[in-house]
N, CA, C and O of each residue as an XYZ file, in Angstrom:
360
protein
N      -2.496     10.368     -9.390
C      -2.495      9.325     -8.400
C      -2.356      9.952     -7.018
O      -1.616     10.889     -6.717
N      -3.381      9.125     -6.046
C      -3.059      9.660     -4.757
C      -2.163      8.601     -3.420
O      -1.757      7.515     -3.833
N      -2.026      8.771     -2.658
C      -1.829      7.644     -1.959
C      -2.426      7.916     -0.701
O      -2.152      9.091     -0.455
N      -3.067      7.462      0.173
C      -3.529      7.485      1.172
C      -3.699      5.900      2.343
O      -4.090      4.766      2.068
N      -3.266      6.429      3.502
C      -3.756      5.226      4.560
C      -4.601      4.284      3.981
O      -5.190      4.606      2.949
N      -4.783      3.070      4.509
C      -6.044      2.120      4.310
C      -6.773      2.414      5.445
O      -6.331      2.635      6.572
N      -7.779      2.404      5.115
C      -8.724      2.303      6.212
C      -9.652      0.815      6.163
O      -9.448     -0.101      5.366
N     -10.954      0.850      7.474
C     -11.091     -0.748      7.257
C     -12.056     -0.555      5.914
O     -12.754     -1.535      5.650
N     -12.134      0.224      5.320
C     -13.014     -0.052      4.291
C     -12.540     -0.553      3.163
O     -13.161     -1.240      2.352
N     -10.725      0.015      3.081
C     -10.135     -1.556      2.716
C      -9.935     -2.637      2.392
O      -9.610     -3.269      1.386
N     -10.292     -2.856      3.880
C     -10.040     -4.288      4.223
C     -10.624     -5.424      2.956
O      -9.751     -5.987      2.295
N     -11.457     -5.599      2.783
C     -11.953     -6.335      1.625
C     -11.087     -6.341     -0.165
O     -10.983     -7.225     -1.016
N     -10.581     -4.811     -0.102
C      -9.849     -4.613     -1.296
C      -8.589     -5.273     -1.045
O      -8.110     -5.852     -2.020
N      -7.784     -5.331      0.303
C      -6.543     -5.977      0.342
C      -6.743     -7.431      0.268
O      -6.267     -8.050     -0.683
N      -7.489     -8.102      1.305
C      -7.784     -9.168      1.755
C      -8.058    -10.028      0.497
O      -7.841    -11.234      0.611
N      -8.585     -9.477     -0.891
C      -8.815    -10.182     -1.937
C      -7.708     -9.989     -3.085
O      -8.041    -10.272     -4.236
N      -6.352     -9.501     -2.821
C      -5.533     -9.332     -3.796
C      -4.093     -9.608     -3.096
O      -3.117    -10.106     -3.656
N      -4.172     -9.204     -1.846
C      -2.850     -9.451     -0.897
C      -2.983    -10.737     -0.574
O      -3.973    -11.034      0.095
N      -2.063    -11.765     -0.952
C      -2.307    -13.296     -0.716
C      -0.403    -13.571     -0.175
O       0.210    -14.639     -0.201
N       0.148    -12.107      0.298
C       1.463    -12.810      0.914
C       1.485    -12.349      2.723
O       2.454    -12.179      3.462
N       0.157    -12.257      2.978
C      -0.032    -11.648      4.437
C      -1.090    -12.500      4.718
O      -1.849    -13.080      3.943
N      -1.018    -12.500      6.430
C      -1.801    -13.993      7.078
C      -3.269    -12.809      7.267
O      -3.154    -11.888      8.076
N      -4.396    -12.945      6.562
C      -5.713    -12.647      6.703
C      -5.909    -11.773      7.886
O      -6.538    -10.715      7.898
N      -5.102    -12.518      9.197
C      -5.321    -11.902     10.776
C      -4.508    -10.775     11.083
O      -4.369    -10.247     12.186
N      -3.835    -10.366      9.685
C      -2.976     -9.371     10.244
C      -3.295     -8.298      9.392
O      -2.924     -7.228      9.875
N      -3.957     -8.179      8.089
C      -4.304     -7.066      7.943
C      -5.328     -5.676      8.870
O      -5.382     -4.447      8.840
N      -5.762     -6.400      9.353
C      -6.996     -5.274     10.164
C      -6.196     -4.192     10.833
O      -6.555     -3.015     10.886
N      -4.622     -4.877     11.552
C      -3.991     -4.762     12.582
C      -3.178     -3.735     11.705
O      -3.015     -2.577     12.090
N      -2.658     -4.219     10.475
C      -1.920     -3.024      9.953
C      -2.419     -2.177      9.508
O      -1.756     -1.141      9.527
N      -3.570     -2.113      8.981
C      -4.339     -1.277      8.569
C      -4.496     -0.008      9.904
O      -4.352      1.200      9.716
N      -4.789     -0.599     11.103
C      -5.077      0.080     12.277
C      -4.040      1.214     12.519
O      -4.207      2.429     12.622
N      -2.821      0.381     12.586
C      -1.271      1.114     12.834
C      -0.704      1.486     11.539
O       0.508      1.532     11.333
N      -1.736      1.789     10.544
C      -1.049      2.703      8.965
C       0.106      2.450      8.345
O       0.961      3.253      7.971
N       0.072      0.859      8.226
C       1.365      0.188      7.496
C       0.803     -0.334      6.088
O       1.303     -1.174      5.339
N      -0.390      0.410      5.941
C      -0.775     -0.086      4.716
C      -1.154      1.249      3.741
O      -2.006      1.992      4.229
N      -0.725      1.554      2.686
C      -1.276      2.319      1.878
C      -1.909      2.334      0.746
O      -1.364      1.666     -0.132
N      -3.013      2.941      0.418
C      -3.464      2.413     -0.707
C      -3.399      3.808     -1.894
O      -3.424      5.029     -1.737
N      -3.315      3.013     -2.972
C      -2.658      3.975     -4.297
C      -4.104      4.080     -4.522
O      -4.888      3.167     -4.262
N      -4.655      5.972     -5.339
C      -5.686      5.681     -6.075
C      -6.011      6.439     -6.831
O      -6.143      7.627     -6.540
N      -6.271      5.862     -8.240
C      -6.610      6.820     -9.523
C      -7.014      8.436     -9.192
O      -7.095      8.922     -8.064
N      -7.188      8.965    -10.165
C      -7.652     10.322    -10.350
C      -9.648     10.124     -9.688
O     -10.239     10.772     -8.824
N     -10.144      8.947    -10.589
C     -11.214      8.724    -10.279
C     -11.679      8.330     -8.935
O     -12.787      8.303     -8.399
N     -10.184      7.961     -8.468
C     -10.729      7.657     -6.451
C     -10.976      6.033     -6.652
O     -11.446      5.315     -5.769
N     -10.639      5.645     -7.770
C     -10.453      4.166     -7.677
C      -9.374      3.640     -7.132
O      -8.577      4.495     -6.745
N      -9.059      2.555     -6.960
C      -7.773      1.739     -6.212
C      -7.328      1.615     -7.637
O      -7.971      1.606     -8.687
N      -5.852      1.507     -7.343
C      -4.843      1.275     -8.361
C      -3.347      0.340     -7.947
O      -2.394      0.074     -8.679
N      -3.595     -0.041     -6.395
C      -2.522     -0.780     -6.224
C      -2.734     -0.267     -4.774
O      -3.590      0.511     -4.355
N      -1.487     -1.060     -3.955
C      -0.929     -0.601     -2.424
C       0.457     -0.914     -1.942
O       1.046     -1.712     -2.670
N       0.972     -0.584     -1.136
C       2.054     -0.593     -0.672
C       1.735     -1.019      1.081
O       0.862     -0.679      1.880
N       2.679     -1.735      1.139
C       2.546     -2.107      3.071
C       4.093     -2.438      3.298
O       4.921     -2.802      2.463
N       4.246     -2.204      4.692
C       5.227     -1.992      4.763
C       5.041     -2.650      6.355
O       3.952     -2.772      6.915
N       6.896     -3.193      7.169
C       6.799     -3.692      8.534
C       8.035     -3.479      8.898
O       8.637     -2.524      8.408
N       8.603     -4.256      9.751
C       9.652     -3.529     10.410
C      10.761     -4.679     10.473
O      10.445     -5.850     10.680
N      12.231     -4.219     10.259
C      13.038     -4.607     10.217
C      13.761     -4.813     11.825
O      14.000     -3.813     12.501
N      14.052     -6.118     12.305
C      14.497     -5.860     13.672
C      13.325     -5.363     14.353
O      13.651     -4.673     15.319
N      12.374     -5.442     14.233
C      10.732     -4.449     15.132
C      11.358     -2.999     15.006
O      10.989     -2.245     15.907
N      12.222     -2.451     14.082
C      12.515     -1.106     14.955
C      12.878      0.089     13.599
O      13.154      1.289     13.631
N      12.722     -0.890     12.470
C      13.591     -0.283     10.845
C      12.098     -0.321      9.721
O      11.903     -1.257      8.946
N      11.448      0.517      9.808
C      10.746      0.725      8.913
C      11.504      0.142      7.229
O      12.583      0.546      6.796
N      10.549     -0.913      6.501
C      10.890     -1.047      5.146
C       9.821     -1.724      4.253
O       8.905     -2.433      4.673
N      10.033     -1.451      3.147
C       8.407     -1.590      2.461
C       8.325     -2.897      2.316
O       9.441     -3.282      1.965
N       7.486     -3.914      2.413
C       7.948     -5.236      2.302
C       7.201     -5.822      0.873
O       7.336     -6.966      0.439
N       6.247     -4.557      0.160
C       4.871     -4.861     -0.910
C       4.526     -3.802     -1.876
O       3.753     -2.848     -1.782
N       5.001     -4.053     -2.464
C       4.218     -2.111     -3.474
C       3.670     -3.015     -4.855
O       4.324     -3.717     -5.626
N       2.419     -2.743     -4.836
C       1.763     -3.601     -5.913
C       0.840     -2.329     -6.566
O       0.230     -1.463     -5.939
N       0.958     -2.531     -8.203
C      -0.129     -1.411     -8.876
C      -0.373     -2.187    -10.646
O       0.307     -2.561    -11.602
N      -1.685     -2.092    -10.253
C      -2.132     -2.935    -11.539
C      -1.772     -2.206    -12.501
O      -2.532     -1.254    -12.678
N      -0.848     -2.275    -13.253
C      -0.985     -1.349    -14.616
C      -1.731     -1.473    -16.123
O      -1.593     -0.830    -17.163
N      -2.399     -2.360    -15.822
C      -4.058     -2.287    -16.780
C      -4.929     -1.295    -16.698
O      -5.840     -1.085    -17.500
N      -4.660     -0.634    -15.684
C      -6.096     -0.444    -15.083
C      -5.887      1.308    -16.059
O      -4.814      1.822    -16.375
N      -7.429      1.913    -16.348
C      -6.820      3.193    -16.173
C      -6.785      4.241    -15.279
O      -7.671      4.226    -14.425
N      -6.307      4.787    -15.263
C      -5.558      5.901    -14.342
C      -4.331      5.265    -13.760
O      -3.832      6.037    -12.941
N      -3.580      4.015    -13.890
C      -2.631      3.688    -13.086
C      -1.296      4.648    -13.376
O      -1.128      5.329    -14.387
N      -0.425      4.538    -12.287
C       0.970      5.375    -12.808
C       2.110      4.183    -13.080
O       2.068      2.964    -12.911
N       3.007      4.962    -13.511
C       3.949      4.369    -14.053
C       4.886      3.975    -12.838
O       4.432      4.285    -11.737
N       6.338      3.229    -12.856
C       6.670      2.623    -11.894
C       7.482      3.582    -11.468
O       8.062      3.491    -10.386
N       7.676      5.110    -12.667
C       8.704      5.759    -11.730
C       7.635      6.296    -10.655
O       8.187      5.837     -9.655
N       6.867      6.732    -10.322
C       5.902      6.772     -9.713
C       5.987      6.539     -8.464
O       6.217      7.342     -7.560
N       5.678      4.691     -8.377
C       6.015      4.214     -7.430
C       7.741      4.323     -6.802
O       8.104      4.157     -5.637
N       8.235      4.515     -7.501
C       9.848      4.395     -6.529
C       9.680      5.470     -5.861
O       9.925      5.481     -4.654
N       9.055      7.011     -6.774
C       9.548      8.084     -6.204
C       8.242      7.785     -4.839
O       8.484      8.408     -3.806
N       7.003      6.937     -4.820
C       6.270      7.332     -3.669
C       7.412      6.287     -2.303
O       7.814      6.760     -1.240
N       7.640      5.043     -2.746
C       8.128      4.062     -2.372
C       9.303      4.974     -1.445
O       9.224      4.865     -0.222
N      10.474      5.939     -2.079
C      11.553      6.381     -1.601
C      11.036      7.778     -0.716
O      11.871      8.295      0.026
N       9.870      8.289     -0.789
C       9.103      9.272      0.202
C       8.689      8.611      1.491
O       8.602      9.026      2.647
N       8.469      7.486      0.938
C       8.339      6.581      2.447
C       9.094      6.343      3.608
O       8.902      6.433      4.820
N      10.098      5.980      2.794
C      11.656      6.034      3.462
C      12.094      7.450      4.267
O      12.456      7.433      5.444
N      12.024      8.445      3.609
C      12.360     10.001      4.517
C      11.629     10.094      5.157
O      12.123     10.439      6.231
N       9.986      9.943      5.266
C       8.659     10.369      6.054
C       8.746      9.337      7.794
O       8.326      9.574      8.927
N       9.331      8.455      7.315
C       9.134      7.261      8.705
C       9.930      7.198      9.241
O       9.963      6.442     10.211
């Protein structure tokens, strides 16, 4: 699994699975790299993580989503350990 920025090419992959964010604000996070997207070995999507700010000023993840049907997905220790890299990196 990799994780990498969203970019707007994205945009369409969030916009059709992220249904707890207002439509007008993904582009914007995407822009300012509050969005990450998880992805298989194959370079497929496997989930994302987004994240906003506490007080405008406290980085915290507010979303970490990963289909675990899919294959290549990882497991959830996975996600904590990417989830808690987030936390030291920001």
């Amino acid at each position: 699994m990799r994780i990498v920025f969203a970019t707007d090419s994205d945009y369409e992959y969030i916009r059709n699975r992220d249904h707890h964010i207002s439509e007008s604000l993904i582009l914007s996070k995407i822009k300012e790299n509050e969005i990450y997207i998880l992805r298989s070995q194959d370079e497929s999507n496997i989930g994302w993580m987004r994240y906003g700010y506490f007080w405008d000023n406290t980085p915290f993840m507010n979303m970490i989503v990963n289909w675990p049907r899919q294959a290549g997905s990882c497991d959830p220790s996975t996600i904590r350990i990417a989830a808690a890299l987030f936390f030291v990196y920001t």
